[in-house]
DRENFI-265660 format. One record per residue (C-alpha): residue number from 1; residue in one letter; x negated, y, z negated. Coordinates in nm, 4 decimals. Layout:
<atoms>
ATOM   n res        x        y        z
ATOM NUM   A        X        Y        Z
...
</atoms>
This chain:
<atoms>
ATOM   n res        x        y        z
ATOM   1   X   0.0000   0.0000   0.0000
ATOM   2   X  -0.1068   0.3401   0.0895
ATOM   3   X  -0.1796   0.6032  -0.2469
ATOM   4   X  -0.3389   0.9079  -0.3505
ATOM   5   X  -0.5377   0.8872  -0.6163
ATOM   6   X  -0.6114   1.1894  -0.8692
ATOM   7   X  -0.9119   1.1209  -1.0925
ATOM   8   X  -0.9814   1.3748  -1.3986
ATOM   9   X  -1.2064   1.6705  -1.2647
ATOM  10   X  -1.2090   1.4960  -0.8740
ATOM  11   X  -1.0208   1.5731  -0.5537
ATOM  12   X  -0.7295   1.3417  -0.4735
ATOM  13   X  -0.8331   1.0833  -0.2086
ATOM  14   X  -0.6351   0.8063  -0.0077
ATOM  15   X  -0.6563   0.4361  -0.0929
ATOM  16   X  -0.5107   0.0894  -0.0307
ATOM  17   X  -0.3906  -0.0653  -0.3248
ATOM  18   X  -0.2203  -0.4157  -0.3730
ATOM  19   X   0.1446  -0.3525  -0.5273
ATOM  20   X   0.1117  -0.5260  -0.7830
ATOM  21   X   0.1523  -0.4584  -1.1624
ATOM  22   X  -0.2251  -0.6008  -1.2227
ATOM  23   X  -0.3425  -0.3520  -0.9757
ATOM  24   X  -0.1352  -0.0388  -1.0878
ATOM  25   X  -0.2579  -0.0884  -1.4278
ATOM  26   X  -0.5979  -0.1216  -1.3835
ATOM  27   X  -0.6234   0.1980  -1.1663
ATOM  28   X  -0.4422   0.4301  -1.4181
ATOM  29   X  -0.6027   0.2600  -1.7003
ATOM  30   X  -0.3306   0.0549  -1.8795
ATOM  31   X   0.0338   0.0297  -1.8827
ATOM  32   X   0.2059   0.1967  -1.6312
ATOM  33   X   0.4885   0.5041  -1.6559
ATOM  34   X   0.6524   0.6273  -1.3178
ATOM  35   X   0.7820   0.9651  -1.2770
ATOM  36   X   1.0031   1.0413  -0.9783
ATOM  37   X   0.9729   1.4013  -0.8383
ATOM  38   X   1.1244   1.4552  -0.5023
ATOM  39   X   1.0411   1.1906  -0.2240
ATOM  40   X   0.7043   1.0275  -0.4174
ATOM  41   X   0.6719   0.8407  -0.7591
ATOM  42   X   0.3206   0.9421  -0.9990
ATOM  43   X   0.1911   0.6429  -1.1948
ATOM  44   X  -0.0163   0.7377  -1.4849
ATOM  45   X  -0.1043   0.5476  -1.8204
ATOM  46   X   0.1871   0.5671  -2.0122
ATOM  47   X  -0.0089   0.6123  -2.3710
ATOM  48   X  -0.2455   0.8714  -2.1669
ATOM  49   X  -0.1654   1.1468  -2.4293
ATOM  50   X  -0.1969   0.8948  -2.7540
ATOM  51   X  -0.5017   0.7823  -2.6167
ATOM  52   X  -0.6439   1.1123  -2.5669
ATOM  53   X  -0.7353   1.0492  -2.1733
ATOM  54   X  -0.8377   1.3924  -2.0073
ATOM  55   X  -0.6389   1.6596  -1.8594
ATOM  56   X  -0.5718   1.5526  -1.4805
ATOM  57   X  -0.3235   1.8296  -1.3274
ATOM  58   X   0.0044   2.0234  -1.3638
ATOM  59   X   0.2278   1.8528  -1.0330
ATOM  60   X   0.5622   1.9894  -0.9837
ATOM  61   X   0.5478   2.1319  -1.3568
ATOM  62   X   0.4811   1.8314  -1.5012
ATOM  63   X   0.1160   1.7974  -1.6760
ATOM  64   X  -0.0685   1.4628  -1.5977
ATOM  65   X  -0.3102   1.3064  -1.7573
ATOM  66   X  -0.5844   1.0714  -1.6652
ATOM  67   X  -0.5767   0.8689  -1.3407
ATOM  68   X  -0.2768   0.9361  -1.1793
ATOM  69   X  -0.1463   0.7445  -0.8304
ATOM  70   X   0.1033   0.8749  -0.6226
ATOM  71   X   0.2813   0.6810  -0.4191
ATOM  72   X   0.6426   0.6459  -0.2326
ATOM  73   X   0.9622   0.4114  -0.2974
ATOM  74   X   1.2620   0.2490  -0.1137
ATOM  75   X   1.5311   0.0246  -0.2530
ATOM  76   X   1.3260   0.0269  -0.6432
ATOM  77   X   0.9839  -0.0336  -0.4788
ATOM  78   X   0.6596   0.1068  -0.4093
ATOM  79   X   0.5628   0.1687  -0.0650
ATOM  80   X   0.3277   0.3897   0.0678
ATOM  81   X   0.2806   0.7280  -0.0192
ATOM  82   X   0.5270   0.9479   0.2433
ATOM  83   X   0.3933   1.2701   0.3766
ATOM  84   X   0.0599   1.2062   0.2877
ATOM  85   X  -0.0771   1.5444   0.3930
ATOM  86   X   0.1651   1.7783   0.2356
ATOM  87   X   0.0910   1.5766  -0.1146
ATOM  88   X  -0.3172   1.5393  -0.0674
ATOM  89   X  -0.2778   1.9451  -0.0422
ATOM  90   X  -0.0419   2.0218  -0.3245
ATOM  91   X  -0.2849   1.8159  -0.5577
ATOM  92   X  -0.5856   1.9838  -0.4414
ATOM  93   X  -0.4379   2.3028  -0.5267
ATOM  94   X  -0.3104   2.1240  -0.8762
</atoms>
């Protein structure tokens, strides 16, 4: 599946990632929350703020922390990320 990935203190970048739980987790760092804004879904670590994980970005006036992946959905699944370049640029700006 198709994703942008937002590291702490790094510029979003486009991967491939297997959608799958195992994967999701192990990119943001532990268990996964999703948060729907608009056509995309963020996954971050759902304990980011207990564990204390670094300020990522503010995206659509939500503050993120850690690793964050955005992605798309259809039907309650991921799928790749939709508009791609309209996202990559609102993150950069993040």
């Amino acid at each position: 599946m198709k994703a942008i990935r937002k590291k702490p203190g790094c510029k979003p970048e486009v991967i491939d990632i297997d959608n799958t739980l195992e994967a999701l987790q192990a990119e943001v760092g532990g268990y996964i929350e999703a948060v729907t804004i608009a056509d995309a879904v963020i996954i971050c670590n759902e304990e980011g703020r207990i564990l204390g994980l670094p300020h990522n970005c503010r995206f659509c006036g939500v503050d993120f922390v850690g690793t964050i992946l955005v992605v798309g959905y259809a039907d309650d699944t991921f799928c790749d990320v939709p508009d791609e370049a309209f996202l990559l640029k609102s993150l950069r700006r993040a």
